[in-house]
N, C-alpha and C positions, 0 to 999 in steps of 0.2 A: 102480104099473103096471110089470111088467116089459117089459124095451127088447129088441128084435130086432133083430138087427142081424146081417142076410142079406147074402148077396154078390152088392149093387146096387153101380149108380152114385154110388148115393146114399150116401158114407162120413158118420158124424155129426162132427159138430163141434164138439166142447168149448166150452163158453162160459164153465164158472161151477165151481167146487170148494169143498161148506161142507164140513167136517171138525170135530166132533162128538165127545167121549170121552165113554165111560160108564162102569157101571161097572171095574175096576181094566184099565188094559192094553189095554181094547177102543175100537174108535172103529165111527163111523158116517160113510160119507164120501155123500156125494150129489152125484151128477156129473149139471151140467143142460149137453145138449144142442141143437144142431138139425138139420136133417137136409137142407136145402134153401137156399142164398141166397136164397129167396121166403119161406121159413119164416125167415131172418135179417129179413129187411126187416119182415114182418108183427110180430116180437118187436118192431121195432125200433120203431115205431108203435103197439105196444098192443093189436093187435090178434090175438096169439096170445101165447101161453107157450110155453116150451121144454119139451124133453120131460127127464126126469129116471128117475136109475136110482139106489137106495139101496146100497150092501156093508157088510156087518159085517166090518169086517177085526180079525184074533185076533191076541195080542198077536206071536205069531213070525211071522206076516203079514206084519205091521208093521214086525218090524223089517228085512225082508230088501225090502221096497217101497223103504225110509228108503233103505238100502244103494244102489240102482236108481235112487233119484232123484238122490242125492250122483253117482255114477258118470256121470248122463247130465250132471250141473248142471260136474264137472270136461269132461267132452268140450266141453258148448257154449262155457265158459270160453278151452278147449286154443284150437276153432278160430276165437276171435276173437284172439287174441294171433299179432303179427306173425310170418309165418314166417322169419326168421333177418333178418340183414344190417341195414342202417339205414336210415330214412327221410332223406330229406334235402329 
């Protein structure tokens, strides 16, 4: 089912990320979302499922996502490390 994702209030929210290789270099990622703190709570009891979106991503995809991810994973590293001078 593909996801729409218009310019509401409604931003979706990440919950889940499986990632999938196939054959040589390709992967299959599937990102389950939801779209509502009412749609959280009703996951959260059983009572709905998340909503899900499949990418084939190609192997030069891939490697330049990998790149994006490293890059974002040193920022968030950057800005938890103390800003100069000493604790005491």
């Amino acid at each position: 089912m593909p996801a729409k994702f218009e310019n509401t209030t409604k931003t979706p929210n990440l919950i889940n990320v499986h990632i999938n290789a196939l054959e040589p270099g390709n992967l299959i990622v599937r990102l389950e979302y939801v779209t509502s703190q009412e749609h959280i709570e009703r996951v959260r009891r059983g009572e709905a499922t998340a909503e899900s979106v499949e990418l084939l991503i190609k192997p030069h995809q891939a490697r330049k996502i990998a790149e994006g991810l490293v890059r974002q994973a040193d920022l968030i590293e950057a800005s938890r490390q103390p800003s100069g001078g000493s604790k005491q």
